[in-house]
Steps between C-alpha positions, in 0.01 A plus 500: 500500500702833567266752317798643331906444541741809582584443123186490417387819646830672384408409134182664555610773648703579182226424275298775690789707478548443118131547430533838708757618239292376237220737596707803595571483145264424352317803674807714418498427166112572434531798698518696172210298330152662500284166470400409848330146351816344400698611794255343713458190281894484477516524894201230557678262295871551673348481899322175328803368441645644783231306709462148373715329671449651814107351424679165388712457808176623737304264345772205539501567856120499548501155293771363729319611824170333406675170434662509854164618651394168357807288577378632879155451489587164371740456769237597751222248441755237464626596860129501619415154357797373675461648798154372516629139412742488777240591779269239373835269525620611831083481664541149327797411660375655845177319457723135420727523790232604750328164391807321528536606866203426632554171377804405627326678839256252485706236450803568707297634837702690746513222781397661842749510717 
């Protein structure tokens, strides 16, 4: 789950470079318009472009982190419940072969000497 490959981050490196461009001239060219409205609706729109899939891949991540903090909370109980099941199997098995030995005590007596 490497957040993002070298090629990855290199292709959006250029796309933040192209955008860039994009809005250097944009802003260039509507440096000789007087209508401040559509420059700024013109810009919203381009960095809206610009930043979708920057939100996309953000919000990829986030989705792939909550399914692993799942996968390990998932992991976790099931590591608890077994955990728990092998004490009760090894106080079982203590419990068992401390019975056995005190019968075979009892009926193989150390003969006095």
């Amino acid at each position: 789950m490497g957040a993002f490959s070298k090629f990855e981050r290199d292709m959006e490196v250029e796309k933040i470079s192209d955008v860039t461009g994009e809005i250097r001239d944009f802003v260039q060219q509507q440096q000789s318009t007087t209508d401040g409205q559509a420059i700024a609706s013109n810009l919203a729109s381009l960095l809206q472009r610009a930043t979708a899939s920057s939100v996309r891949e953000v919000d990829h991540v986030i989705a792939e982190l909550q399914m692993l903090r799942e996968k390990l909370q998932g992991d976790a109980a099931r590591m608890q419940r077994e955990l728990a099941e092998y004490a009760t199997f090894s106080e079982s098995t203590f419990q068992s072969m401390t019975v056995i030995s005190e019968c075979l005590r009892n009926r193989f007596p150390k003969s006095v000497s």
